[in-house]
Backbone as JSON Lines, residues from 0, in Angstrom:
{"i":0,"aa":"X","n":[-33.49,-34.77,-24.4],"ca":[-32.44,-34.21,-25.22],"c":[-31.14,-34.83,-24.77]}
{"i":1,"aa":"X","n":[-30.29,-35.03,-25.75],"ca":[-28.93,-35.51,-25.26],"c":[-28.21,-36.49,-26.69]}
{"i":2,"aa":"X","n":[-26.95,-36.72,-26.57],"ca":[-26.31,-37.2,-27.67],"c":[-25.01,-37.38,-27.31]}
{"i":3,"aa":"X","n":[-24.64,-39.03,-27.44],"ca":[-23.32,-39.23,-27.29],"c":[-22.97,-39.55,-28.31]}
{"i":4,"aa":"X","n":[-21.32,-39.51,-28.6],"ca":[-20.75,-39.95,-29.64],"c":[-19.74,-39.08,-30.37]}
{"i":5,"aa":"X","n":[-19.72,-37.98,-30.27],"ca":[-19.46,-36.78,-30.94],"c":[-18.13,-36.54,-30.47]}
{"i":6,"aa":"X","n":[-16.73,-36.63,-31.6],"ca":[-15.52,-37.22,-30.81],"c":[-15.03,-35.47,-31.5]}
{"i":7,"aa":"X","n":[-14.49,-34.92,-30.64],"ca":[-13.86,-33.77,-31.1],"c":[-12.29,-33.83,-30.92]}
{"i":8,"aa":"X","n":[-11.42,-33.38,-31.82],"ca":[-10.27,-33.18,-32.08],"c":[-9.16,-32.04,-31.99]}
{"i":9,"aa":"X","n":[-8.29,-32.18,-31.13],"ca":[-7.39,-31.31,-31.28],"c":[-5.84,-31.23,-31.58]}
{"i":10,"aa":"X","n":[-5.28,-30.51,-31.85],"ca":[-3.93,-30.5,-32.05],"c":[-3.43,-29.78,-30.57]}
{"i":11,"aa":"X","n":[-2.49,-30.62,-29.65],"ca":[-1.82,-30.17,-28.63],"c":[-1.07,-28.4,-28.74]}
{"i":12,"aa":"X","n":[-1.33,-27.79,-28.02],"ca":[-0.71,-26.26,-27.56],"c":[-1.75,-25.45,-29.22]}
{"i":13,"aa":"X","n":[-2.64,-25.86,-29.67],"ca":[-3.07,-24.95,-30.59],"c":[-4.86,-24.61,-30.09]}
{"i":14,"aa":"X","n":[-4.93,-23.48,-30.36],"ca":[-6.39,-22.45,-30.54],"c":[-7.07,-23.56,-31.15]}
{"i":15,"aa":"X","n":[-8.42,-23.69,-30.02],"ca":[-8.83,-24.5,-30.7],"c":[-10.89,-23.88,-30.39]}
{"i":16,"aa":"X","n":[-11.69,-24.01,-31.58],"ca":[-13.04,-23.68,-31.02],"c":[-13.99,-24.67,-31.81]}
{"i":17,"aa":"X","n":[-14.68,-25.25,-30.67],"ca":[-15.82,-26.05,-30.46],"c":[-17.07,-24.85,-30.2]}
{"i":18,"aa":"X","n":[-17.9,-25.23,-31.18],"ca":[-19.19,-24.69,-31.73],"c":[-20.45,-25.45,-31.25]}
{"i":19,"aa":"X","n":[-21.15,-25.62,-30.76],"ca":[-22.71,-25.97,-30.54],"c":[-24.06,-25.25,-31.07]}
{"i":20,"aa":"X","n":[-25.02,-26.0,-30.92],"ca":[-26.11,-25.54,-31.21],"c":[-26.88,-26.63,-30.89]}
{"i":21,"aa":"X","n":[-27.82,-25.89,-29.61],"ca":[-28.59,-26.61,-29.33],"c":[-30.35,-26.47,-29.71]}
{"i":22,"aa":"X","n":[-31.24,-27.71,-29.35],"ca":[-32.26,-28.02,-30.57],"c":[-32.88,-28.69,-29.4]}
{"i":23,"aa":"X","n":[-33.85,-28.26,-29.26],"ca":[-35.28,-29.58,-28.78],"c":[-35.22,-30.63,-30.21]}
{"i":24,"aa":"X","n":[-36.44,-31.52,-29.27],"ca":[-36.29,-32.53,-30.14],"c":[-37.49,-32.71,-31.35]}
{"i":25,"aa":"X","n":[-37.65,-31.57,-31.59],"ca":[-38.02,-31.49,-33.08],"c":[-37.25,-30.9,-34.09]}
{"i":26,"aa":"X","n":[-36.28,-30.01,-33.19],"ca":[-34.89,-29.82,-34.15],"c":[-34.88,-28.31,-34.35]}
{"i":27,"aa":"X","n":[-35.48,-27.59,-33.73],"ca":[-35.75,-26.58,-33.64],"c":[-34.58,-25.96,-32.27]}
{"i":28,"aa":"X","n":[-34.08,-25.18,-33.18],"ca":[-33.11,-24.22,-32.22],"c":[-33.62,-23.85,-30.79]}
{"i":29,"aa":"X","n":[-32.92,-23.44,-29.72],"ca":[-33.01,-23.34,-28.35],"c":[-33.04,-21.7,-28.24]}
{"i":30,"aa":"X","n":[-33.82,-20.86,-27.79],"ca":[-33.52,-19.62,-27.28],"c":[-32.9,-19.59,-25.86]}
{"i":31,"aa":"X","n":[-31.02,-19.88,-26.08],"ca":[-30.12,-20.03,-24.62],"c":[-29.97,-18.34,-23.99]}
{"i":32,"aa":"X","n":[-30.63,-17.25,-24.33],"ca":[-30.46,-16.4,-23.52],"c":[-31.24,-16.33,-22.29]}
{"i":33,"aa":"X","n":[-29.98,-16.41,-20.86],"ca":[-30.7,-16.57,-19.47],"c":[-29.9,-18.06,-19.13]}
{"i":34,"aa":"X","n":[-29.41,-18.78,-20.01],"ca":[-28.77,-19.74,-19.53],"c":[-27.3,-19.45,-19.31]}
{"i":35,"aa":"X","n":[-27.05,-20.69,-18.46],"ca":[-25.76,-20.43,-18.37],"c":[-25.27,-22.23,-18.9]}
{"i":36,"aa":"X","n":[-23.91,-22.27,-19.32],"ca":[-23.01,-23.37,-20.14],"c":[-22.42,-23.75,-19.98]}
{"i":37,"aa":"X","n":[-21.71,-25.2,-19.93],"ca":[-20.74,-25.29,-19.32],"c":[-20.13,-26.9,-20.17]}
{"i":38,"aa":"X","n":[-18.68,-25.94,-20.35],"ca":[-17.82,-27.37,-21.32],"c":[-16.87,-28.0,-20.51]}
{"i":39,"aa":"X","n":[-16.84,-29.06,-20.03],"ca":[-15.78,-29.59,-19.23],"c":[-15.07,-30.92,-19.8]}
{"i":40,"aa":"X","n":[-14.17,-30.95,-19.84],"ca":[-12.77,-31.89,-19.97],"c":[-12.64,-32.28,-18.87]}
{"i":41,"aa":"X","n":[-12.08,-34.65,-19.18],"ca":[-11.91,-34.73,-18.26],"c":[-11.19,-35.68,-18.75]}
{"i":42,"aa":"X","n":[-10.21,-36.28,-18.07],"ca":[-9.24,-37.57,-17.91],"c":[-10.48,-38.81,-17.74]}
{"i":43,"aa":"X","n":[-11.31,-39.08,-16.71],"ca":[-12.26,-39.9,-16.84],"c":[-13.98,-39.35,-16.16]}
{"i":44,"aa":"X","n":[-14.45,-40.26,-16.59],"ca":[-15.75,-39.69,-16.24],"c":[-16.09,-39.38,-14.88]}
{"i":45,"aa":"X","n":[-15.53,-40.09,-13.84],"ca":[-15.64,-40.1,-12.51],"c":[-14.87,-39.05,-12.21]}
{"i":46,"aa":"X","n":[-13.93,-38.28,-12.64],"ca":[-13.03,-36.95,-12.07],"c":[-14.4,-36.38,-11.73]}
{"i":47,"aa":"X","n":[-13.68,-35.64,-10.65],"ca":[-14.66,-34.55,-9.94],"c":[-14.26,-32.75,-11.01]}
{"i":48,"aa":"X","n":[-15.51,-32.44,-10.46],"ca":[-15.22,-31.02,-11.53],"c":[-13.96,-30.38,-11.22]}
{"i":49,"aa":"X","n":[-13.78,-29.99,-9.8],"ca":[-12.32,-29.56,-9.57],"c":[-11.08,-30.09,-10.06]}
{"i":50,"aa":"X","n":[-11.17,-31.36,-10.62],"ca":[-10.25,-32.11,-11.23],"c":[-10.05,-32.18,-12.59]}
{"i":51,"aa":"X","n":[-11.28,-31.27,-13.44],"ca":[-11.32,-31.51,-14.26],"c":[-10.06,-30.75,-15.25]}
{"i":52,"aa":"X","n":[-9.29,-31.47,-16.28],"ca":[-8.69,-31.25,-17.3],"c":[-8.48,-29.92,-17.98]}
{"i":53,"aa":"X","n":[-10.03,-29.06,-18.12],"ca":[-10.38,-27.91,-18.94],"c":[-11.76,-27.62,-18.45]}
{"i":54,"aa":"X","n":[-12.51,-26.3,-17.67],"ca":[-14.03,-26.23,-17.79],"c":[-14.16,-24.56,-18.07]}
{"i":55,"aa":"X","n":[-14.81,-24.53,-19.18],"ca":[-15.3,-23.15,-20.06],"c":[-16.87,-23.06,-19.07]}
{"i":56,"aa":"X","n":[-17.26,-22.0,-18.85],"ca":[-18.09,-21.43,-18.84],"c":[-19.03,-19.93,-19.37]}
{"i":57,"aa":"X","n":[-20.05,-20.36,-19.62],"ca":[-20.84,-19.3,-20.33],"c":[-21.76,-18.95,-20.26]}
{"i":58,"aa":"X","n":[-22.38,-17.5,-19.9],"ca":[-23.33,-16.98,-19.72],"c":[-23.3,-15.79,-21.16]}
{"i":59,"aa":"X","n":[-22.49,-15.48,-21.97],"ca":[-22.8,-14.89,-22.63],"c":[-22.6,-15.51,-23.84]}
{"i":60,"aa":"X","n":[-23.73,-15.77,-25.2],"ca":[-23.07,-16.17,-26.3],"c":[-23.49,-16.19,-27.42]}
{"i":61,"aa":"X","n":[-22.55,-16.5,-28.43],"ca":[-22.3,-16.15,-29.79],"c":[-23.63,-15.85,-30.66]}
{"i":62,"aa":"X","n":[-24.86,-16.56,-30.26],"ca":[-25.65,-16.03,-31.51],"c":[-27.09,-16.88,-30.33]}
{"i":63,"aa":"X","n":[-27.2,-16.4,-29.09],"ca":[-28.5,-17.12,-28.58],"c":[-29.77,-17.57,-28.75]}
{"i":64,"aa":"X","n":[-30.36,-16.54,-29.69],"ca":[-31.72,-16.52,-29.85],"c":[-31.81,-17.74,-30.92]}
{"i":65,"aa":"X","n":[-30.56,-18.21,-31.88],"ca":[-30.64,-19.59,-32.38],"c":[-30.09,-20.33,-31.59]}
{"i":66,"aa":"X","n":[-29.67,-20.23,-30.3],"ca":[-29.1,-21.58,-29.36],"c":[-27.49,-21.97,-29.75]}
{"i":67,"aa":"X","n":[-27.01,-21.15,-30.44],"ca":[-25.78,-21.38,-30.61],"c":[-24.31,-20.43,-30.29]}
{"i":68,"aa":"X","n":[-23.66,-21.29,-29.71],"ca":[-22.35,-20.68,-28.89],"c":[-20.74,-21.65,-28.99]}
{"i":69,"aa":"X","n":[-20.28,-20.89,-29.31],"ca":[-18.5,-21.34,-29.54],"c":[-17.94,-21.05,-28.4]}
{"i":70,"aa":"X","n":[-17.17,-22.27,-27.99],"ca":[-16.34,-21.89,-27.01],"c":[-14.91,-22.01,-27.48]}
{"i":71,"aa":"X","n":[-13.68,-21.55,-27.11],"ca":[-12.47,-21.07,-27.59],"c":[-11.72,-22.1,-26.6]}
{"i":72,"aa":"X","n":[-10.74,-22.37,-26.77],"ca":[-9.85,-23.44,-25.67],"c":[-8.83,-22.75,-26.36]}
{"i":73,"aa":"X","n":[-7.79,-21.66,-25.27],"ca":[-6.59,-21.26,-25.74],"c":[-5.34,-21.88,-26.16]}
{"i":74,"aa":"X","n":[-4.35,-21.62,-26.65],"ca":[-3.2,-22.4,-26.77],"c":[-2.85,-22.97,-25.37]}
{"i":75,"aa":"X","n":[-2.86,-22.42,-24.07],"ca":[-2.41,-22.5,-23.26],"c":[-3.53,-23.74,-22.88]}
{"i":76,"aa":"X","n":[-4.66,-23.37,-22.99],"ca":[-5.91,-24.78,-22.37],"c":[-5.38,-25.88,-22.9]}
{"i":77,"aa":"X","n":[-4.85,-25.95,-23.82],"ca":[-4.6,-27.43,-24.55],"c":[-3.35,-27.74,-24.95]}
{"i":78,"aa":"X","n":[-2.74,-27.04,-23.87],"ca":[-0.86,-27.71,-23.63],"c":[-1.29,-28.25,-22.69]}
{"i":79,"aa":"X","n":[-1.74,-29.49,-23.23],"ca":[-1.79,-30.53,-21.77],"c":[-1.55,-32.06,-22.9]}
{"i":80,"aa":"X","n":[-1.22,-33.15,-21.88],"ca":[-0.8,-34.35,-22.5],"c":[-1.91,-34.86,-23.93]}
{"i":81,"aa":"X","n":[-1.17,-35.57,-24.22],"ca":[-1.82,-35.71,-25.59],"c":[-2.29,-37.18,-25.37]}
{"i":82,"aa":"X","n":[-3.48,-37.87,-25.79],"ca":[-4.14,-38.93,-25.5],"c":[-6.04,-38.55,-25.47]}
{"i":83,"aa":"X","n":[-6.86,-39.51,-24.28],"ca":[-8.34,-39.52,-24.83],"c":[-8.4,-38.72,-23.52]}
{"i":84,"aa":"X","n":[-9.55,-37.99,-23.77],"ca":[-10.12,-37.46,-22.68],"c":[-11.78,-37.65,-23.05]}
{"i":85,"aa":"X","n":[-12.39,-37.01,-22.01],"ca":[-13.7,-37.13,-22.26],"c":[-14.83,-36.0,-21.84]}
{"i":86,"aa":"X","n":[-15.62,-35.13,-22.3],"ca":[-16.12,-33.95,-22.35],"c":[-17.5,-33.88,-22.12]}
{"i":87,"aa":"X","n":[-18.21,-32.94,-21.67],"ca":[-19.89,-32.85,-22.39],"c":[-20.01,-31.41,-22.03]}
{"i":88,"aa":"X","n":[-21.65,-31.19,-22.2],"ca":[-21.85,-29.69,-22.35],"c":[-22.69,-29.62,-21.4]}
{"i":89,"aa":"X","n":[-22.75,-29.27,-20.33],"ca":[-24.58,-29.42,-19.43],"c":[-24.93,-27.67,-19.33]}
{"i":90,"aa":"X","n":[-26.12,-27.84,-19.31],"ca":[-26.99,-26.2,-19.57],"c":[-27.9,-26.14,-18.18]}
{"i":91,"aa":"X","n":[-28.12,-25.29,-17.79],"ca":[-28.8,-24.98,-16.82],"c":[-29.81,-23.6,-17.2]}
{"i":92,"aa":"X","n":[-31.18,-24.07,-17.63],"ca":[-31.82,-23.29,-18.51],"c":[-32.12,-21.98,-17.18]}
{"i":93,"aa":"X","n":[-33.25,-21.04,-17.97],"ca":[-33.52,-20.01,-16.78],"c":[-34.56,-20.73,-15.76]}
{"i":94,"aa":"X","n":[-35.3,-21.74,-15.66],"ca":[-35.99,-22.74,-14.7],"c":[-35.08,-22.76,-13.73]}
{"i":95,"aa":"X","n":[-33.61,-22.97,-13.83],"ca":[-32.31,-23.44,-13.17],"c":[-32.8,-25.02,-13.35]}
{"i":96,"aa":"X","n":[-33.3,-25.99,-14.49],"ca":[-33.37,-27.31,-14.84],"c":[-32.02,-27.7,-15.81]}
{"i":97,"aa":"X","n":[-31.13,-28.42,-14.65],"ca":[-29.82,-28.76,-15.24],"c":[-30.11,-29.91,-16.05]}
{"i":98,"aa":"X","n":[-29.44,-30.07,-17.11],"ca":[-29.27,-31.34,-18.37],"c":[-27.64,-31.2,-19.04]}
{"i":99,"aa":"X","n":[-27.69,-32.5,-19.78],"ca":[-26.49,-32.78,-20.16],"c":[-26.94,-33.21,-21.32]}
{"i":100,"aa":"X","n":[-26.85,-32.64,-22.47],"ca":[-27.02,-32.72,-23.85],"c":[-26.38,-33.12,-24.76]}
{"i":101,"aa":"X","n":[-25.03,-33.08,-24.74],"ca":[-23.81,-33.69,-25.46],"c":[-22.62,-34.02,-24.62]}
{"i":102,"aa":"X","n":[-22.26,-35.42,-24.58],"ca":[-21.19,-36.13,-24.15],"c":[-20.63,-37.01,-25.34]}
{"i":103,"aa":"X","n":[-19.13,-36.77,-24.56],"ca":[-18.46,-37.3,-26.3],"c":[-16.87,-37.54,-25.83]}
{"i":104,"aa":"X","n":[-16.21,-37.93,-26.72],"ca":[-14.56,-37.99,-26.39],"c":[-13.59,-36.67,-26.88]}
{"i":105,"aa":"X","n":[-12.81,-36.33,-26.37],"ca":[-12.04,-35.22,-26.66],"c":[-10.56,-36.08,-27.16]}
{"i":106,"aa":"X","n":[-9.48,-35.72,-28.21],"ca":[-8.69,-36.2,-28.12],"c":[-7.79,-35.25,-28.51]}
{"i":107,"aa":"X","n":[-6.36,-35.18,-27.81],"ca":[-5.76,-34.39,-27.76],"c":[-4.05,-34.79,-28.89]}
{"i":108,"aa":"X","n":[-4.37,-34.77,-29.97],"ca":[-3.4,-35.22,-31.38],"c":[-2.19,-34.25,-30.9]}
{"i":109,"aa":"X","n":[-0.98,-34.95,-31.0],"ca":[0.08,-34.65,-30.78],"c":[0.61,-33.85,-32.05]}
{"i":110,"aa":"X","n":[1.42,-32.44,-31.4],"ca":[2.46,-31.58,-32.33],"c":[3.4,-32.14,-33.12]}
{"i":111,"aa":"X","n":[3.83,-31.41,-34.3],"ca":[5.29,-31.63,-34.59],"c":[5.92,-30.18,-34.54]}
{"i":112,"aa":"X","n":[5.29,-29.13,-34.88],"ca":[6.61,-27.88,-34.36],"c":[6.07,-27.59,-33.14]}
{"i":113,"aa":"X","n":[7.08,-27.25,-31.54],"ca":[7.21,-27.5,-30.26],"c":[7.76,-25.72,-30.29]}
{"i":114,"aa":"X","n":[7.34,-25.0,-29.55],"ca":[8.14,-23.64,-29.05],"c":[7.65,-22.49,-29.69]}
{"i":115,"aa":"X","n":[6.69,-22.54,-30.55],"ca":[6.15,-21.23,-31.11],"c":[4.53,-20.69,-30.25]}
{"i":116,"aa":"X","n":[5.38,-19.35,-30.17],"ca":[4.31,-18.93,-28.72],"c":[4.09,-17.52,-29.56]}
């Protein structure tokens, strides 16, 4: 399982939610309850996790028994510089068998109204 390519978009200082759903590879939805999730942002691939940009974590979510979960990046997560970053999702099923399923580019599209909070 796994998939690169998948370039997600944001607008700087705005609410932003990235949706998944994960699928074996017959395409068949994942039952993720018992897992835990994890979305991390990074400046480059080699940053260490403590370094990282943005990291969501999840043990509880949106609709499991089809494998699918939204994660939210607040206004505040994404007042950060505007340019490429780079992201993925790794799962750590209830086995505790870690994988990395989606890696992709994050890009962070610059504002034009500045100060509304």
């Amino acid at each position: 399982m796994g998939y690169y390519g998948n370039t997600i978009q944001c607008r700087r200082g705005d609410t932003t939610s990235i949706t998944i759903v994960l699928k074996n590879s017959s395409g068949v939805a994942i039952n993720i309850t018992g897992y835990t999730i994890w979305l991390t942002i990074k400046l480059f691939f080699n940053a260490t996790d403590t370094g990282a940009t943005i990291q969501k974590k999840a043990i509880t979510f949106t609709d499991p028994t089809n494998g699918t979960h939204t994660f939210t990046l607040s206004n505040t997560d994404t007042t950060i510089s505007t340019g490429n970053y780079v992201y993925d999702i790794q799962i750590k099923d209830t086995d505790s068998v870690i994988t990395t399923p989606i890696v992709g580019d994050f890009e962070v599209l610059p504002e034009v109204t500045i100060g509304i909070s």
